[in-house]
DSSP file (Angstrom, degrees, kcal/mol; ACC not computed):
  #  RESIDUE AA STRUCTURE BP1 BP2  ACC     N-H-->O    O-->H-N    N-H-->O    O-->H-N    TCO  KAPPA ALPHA  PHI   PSI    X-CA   Y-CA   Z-CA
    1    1 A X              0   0    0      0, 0.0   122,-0.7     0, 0.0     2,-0.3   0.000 360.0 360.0 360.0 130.4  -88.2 -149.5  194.5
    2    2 A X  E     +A  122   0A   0    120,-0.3     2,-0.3   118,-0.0   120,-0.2  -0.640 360.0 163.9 -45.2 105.8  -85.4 -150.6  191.5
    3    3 A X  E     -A  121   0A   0    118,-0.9   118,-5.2    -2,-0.3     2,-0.3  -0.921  46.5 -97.0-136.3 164.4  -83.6 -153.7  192.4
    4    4 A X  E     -A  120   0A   0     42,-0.5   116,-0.3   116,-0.3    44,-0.3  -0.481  40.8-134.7  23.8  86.4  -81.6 -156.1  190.8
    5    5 A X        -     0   0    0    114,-1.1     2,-0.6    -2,-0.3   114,-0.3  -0.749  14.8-170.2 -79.7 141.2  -83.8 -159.4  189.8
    6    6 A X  E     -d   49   0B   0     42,-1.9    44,-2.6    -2,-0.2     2,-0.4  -0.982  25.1-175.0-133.4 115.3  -82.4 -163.0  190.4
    7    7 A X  E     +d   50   0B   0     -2,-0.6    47,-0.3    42,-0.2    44,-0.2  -0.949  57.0  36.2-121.6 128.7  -84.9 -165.6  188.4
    8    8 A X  S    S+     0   0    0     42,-1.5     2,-0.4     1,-0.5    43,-0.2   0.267  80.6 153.7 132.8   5.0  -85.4 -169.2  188.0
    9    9 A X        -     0   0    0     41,-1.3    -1,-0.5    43,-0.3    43,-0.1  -0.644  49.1 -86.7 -82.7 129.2  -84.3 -169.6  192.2
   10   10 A X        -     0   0    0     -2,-0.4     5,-0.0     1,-0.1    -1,-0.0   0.019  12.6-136.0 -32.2 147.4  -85.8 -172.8  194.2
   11   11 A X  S  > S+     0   0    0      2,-0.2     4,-0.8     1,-0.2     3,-0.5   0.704 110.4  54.2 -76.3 -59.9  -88.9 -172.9  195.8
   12   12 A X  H  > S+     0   0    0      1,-0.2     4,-3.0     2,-0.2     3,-0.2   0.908 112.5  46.2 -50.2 -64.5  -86.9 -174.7  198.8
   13   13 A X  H  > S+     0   0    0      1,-0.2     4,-1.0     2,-0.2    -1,-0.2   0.693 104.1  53.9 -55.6 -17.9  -84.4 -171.7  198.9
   14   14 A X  H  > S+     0   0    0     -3,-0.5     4,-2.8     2,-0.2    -1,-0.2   0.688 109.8  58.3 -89.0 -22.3  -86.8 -168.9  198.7
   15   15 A X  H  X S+     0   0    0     -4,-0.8     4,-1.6    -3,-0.2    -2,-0.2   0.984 103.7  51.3 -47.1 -64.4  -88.2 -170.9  201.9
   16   16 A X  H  X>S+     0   0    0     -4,-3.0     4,-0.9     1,-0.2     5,-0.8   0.866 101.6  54.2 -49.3 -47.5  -85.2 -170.7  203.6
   17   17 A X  H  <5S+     0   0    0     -4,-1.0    84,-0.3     2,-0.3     3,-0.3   0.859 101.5  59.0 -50.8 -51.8  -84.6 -167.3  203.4
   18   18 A X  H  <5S+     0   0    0     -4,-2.8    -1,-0.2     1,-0.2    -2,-0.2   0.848  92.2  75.5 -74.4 -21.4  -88.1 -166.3  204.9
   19   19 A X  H  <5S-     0   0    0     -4,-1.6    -2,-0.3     1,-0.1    -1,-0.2   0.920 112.4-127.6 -37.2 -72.8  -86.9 -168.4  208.0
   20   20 A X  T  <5 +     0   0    0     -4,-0.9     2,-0.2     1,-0.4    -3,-0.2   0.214  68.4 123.2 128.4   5.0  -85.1 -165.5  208.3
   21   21 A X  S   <S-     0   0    0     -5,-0.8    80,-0.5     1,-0.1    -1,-0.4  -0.652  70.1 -98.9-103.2 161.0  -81.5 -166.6  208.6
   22   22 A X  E     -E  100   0C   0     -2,-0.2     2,-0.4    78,-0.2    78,-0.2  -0.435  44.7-152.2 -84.9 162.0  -78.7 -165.1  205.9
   23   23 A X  E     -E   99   0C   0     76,-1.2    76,-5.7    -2,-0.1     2,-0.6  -0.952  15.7-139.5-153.4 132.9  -77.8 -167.9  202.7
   24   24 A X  E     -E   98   0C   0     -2,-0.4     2,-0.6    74,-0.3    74,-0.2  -0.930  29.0-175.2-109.8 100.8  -75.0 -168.3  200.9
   25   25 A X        -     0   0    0     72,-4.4     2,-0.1    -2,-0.6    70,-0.0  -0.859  12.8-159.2-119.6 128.6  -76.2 -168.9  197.3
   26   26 A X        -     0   0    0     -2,-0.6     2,-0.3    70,-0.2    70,-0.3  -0.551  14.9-158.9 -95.0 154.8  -74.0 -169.8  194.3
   27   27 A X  B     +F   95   0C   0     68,-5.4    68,-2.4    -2,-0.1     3,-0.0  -0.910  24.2 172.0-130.7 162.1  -75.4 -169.1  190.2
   28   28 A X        +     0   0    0     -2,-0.3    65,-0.1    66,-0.2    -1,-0.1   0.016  47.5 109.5-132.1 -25.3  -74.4 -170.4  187.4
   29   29 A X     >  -     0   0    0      1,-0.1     4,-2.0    66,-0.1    66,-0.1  -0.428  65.0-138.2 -54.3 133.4  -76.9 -169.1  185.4
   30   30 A X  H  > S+     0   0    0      1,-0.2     4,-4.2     2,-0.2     5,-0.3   0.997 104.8  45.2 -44.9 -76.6  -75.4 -166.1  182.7
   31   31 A X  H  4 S+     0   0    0      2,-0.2    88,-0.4     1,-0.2    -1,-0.2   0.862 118.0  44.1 -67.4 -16.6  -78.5 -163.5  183.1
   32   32 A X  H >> S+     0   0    0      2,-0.1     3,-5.1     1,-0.1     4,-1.1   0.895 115.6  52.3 -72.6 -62.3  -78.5 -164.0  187.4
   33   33 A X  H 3X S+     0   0    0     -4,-2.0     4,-1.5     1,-0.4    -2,-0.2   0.903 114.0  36.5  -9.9 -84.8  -74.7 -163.7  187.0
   34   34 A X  H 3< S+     0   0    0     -4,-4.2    -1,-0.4     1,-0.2     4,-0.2   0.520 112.3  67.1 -65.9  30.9  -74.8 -160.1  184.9
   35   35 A X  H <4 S+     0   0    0     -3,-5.1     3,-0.3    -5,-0.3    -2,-0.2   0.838 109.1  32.1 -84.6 -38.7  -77.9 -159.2  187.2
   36   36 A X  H  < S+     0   0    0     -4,-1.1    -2,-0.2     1,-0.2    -3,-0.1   0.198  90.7 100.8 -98.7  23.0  -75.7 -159.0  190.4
   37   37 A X  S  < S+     0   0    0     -4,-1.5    -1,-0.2    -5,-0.4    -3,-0.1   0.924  92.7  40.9 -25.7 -93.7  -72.5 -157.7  188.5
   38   38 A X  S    S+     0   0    0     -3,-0.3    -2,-0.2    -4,-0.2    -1,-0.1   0.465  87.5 115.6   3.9 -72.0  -73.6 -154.5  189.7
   39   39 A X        -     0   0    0     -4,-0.1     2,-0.6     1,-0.1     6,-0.0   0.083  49.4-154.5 -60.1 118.5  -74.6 -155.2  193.0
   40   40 A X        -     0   0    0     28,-0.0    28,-0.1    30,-0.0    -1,-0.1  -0.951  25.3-119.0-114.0 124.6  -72.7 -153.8  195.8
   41   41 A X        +     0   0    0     -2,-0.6     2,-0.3     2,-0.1    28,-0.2  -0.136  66.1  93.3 -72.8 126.8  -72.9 -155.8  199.2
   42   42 A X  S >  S-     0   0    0     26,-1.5     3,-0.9     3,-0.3    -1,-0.1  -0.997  83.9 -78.6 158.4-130.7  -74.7 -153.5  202.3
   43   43 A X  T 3  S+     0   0    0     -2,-0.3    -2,-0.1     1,-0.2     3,-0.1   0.235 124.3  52.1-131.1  27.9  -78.0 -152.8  204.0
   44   44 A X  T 3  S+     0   0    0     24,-0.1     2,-0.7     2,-0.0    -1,-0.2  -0.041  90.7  89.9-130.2  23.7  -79.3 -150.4  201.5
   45   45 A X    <   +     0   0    0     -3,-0.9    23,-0.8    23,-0.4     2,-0.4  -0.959  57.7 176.7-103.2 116.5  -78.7 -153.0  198.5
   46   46 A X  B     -H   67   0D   0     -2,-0.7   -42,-0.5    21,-0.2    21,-0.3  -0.888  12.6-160.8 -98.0 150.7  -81.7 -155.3  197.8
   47   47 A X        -     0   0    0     19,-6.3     2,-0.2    -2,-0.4   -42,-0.2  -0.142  18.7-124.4 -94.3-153.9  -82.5 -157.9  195.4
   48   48 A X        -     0   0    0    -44,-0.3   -42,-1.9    17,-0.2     2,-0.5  -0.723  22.9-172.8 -47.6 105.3  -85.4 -159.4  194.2
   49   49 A X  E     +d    6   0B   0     15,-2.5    15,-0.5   -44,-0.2     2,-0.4  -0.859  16.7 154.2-101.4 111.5  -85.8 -163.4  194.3
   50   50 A X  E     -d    7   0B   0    -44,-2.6   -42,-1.5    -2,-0.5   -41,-1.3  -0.990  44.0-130.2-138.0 158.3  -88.8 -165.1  192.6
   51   51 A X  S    S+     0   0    0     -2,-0.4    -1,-0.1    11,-0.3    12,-0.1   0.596  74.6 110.7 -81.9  -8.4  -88.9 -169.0  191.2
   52   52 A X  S    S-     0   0    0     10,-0.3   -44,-0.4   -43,-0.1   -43,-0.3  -0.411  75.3-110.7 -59.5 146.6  -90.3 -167.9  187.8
   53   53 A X    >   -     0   0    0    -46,-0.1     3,-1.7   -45,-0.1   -45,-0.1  -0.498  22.1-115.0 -74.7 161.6  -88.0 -168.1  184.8
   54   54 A X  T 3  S+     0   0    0    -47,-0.3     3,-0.3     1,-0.3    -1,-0.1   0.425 114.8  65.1 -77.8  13.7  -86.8 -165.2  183.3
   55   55 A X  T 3  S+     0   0    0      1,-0.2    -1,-0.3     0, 0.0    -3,-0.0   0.730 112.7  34.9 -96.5 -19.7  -88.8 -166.0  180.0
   56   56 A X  S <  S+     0   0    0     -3,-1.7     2,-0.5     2,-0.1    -1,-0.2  -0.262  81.5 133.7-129.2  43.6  -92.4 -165.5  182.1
   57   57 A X        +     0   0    0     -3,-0.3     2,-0.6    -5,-0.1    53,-0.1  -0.762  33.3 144.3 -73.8 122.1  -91.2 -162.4  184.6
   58   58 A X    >   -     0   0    0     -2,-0.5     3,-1.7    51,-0.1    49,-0.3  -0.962  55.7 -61.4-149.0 170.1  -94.2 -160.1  184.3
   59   59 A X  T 3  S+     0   0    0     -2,-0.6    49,-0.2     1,-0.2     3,-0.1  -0.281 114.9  20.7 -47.4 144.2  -96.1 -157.7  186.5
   60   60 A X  T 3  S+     0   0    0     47,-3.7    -1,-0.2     1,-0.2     2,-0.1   0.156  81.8 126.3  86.7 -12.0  -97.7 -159.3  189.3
   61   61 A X    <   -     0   0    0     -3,-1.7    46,-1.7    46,-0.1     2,-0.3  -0.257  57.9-115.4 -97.5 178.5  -95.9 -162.1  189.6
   62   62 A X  B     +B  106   0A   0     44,-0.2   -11,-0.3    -2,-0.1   -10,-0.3  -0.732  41.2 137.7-128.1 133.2  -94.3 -162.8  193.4
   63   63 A X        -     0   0    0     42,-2.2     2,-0.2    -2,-0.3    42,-0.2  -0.674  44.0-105.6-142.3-153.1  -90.7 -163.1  195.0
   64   64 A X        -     0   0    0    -15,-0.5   -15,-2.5    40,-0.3     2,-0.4  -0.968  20.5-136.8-146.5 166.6  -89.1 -162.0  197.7
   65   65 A X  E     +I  103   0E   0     38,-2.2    37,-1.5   -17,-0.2    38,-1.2  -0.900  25.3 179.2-124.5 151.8  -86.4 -159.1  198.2
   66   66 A X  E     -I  101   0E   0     -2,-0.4   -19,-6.3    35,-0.2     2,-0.5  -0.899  28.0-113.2-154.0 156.2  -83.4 -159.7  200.3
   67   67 A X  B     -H   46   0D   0     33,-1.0   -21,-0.2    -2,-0.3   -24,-0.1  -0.963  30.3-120.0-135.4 107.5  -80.6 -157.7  201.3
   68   68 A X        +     0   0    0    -23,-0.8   -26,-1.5    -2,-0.5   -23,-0.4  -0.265  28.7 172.2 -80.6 150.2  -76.8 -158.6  200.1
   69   69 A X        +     0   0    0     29,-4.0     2,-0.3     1,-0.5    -1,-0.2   0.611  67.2   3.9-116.6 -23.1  -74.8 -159.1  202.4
   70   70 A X  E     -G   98   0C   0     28,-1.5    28,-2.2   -29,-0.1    -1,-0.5  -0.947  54.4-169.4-151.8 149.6  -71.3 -160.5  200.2
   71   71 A X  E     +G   97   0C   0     26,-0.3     2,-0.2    -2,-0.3    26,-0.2  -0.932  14.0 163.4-150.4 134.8  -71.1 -160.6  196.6
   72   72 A X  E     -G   96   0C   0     24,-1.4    24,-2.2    -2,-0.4     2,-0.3  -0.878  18.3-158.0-165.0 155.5  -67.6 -162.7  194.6
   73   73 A X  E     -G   95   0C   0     -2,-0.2    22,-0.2    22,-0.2     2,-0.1  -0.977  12.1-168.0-138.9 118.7  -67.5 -163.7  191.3
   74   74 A X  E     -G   94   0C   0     20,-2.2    20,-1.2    -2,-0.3     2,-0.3  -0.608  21.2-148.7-129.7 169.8  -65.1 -166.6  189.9
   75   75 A X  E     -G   93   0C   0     18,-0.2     2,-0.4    -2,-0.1    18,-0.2  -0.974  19.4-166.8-132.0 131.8  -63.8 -168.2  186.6
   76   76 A X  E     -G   92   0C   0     16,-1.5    16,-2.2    -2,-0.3     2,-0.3  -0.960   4.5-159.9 -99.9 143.4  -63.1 -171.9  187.0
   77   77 A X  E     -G   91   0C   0     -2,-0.4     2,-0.3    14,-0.2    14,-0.2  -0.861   8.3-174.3-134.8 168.3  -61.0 -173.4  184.2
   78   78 A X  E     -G   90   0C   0     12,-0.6    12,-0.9    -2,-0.3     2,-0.2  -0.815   4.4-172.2-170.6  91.5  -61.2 -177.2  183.6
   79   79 A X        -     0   0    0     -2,-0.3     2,-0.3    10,-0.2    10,-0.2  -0.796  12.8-156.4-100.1 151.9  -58.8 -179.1  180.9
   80   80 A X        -     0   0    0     -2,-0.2     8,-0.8     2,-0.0     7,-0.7  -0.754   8.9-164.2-114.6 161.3  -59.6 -182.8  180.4
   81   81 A X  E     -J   86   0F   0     -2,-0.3     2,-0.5     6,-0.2     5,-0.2  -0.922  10.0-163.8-145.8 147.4  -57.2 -185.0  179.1
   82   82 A X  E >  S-J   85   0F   0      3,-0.8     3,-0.7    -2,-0.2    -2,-0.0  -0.910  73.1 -17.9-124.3 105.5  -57.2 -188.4  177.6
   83   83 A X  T 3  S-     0   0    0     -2,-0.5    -1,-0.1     1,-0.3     3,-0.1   0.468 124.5 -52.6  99.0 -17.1  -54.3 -190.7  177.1
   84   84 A X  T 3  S+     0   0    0      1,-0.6    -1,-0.3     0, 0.0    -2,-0.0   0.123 116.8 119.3 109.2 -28.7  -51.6 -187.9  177.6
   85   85 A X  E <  S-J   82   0F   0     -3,-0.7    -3,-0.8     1,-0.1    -1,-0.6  -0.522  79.9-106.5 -84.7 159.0  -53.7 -185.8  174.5
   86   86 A X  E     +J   81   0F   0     -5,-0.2    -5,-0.2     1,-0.2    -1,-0.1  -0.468  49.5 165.5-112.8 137.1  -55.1 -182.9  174.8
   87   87 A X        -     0   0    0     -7,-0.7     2,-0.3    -2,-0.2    -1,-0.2   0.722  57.7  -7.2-143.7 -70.6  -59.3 -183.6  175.0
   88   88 A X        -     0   0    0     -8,-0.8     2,-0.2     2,-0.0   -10,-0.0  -0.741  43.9-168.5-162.4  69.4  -61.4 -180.4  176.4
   89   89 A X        +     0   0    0     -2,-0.3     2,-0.2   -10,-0.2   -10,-0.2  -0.801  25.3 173.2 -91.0 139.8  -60.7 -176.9  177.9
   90   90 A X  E     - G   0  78C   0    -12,-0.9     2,-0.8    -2,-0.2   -12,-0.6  -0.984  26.5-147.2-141.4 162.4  -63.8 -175.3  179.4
   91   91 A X  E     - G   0  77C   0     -2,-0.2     2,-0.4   -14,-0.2   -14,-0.2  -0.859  10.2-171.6-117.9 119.3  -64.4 -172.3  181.3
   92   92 A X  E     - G   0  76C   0    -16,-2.2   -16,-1.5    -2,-0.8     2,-0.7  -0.877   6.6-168.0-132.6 113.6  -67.5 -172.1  184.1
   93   93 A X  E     + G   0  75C   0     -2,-0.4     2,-0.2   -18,-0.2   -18,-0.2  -0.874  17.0 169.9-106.4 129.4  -67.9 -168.7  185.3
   94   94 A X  E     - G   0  74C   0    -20,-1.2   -20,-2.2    -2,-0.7     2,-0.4  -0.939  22.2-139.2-142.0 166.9  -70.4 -168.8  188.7
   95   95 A X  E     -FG  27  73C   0    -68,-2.4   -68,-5.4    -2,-0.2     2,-0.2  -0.938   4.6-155.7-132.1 135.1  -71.4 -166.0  191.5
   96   96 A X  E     + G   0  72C   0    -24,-2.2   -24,-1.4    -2,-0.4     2,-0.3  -0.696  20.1 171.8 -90.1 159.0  -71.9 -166.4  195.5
   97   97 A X  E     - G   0  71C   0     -2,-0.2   -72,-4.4   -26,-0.2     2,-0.3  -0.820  22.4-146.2-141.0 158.8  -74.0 -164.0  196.9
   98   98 A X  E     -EG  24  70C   0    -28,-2.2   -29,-4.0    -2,-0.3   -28,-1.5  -0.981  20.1-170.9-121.0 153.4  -75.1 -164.1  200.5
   99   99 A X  E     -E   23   0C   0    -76,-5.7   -76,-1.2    -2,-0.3     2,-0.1  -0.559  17.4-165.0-128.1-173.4  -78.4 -162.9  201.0
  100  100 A X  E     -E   22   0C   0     -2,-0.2   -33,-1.0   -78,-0.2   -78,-0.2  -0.656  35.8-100.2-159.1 106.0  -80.2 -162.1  204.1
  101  101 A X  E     +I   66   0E   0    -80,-0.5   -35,-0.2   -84,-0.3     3,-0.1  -0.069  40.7 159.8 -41.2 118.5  -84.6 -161.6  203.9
  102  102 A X  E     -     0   0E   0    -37,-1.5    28,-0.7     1,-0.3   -36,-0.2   0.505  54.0 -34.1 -86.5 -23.3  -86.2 -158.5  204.0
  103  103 A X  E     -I   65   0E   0    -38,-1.2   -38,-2.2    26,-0.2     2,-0.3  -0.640  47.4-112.3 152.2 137.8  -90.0 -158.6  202.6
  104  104 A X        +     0   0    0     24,-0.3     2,-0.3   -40,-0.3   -40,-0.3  -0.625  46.6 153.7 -80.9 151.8  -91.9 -160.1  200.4
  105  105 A X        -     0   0    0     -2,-0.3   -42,-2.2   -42,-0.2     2,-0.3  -0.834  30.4 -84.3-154.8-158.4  -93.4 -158.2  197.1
  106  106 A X  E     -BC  62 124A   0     18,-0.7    18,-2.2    -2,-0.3     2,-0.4  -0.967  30.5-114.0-129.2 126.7  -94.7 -157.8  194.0
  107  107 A X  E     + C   0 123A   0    -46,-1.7   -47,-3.7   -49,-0.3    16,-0.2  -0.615  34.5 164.9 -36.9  92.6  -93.7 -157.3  190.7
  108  108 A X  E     -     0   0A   0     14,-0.9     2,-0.3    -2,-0.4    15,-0.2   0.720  66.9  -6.1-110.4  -8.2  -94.7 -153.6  189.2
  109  109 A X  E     -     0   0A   0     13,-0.4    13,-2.8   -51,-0.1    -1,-0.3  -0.774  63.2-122.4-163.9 129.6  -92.5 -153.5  186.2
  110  110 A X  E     - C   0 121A   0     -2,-0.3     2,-0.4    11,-0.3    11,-0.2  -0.540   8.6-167.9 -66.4 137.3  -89.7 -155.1  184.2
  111  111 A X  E     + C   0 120A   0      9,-2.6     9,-1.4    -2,-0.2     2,-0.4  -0.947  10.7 169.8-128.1 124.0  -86.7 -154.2  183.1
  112  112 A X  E     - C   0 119A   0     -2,-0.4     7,-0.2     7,-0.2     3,-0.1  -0.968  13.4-168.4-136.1 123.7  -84.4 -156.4  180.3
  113  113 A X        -     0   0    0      5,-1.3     4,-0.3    -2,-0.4     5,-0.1  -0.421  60.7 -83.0-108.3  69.9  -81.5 -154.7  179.0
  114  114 A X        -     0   0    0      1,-0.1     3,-0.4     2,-0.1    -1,-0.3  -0.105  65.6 -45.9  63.4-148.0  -81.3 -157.3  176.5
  115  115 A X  S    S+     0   0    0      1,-0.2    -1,-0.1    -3,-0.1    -2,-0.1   0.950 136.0  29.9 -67.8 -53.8  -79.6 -161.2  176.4
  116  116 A X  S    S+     0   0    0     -3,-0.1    -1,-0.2     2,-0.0    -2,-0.1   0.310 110.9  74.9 -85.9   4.2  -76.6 -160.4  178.0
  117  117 A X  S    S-     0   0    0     -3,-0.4     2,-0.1    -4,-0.3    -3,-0.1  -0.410  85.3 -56.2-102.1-176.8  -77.4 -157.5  180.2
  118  118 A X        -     0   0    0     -2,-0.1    -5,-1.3   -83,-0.1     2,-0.3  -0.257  29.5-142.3 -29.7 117.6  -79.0 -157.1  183.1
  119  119 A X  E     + C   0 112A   0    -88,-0.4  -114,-1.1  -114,-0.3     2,-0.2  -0.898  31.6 171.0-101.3 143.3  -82.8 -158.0  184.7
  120  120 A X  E     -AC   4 111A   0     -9,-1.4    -9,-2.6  -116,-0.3  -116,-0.3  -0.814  10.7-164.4-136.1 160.3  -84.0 -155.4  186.9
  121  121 A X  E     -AC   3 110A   0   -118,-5.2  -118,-0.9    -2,-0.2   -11,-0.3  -0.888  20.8-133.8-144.2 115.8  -87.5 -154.9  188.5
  122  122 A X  E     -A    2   0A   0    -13,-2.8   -14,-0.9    -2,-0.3   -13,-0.4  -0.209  30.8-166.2 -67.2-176.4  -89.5 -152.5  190.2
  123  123 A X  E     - C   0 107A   0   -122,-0.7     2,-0.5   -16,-0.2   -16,-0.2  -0.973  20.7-121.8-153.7 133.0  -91.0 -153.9  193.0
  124  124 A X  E     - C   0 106A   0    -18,-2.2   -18,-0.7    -2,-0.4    -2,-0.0  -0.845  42.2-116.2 -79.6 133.2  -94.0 -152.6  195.3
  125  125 A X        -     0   0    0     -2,-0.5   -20,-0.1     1,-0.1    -1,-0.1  -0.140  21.8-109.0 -93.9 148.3  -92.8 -152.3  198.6
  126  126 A X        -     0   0    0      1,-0.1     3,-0.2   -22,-0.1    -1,-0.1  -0.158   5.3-157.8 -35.9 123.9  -94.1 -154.4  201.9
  127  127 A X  S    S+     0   0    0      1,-0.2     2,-0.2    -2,-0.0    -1,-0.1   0.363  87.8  73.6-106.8  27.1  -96.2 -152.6  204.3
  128  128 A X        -     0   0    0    -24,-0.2   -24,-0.3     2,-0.0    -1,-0.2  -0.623  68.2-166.8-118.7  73.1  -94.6 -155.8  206.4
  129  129 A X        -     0   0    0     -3,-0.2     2,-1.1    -2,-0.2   -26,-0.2  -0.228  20.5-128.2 -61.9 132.9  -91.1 -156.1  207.4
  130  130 A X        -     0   0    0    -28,-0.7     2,-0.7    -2,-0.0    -1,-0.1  -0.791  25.8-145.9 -56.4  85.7  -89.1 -159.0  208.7
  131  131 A X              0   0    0     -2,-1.1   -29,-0.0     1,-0.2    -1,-0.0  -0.549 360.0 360.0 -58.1  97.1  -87.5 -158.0  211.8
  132  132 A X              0   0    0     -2,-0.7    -1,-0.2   -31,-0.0  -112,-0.0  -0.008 360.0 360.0-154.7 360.0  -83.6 -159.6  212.6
């Protein structure tokens, strides 16, 4: 199966998630950001979640895949000012997703459509489902 990769996600979070209850997770990271661009929220969308960074994703390496449940994507915009002058505008673009566990797997191929695109993965599927 094709999904969608989200890399560089706590240890702690990936925890939660095999509890089994749905998580509401915000990025800030650019490549998780353009991964779930894409991504359209319902019970035949999965992701891929692993704590590796996206500089050491290879074959074999371990996640888990989860199943969006809500997808939003915001621009925050932030001016400082000092003194009545004009000091700093900056712009912080971040993604919610809520996610809900499905199975753990395995990495069988990578896919990088370069800095700014998309990470994608194949994944070998579970012959062990999470039931909720």
């Amino acid at each position: 199966m094709k999904c969608a990769a989200l890399t560089g996600i706590s240890p702690e979070v990936i925890k939660d998630l095999r509890a089994g209850k749905p998580r509401t997770i915000e990025l800030q990271s650019t490549h998780n950001i353009m991964s779930i661009a894409g991504v359209k929220p319902g019970p035949d969308s999965h992701i891929f979640m692993t704590s590796v960074d996206i500089e050491d994703l290879d074959p074999g390496d371990h996640g888990i895949c989860v199943i969006v449940l809500a997808t939003s994507v915001s621009m925050k915009r932030m001016v400082e000012f000092a003194h009545g002058a004009y000091y700093e505008e900056r712009e912080r673009m971040s993604a919610r997703i809520q996610v809900k566990y499905c199975a753990s797997s395995v990495i069988r191929e990578v896919y990088r459509e370069g800095v700014f695109g998309p990470t994608s993965v194949e994944v070998l599927k579970s012959s062990c489902y999470h039931a909720g």
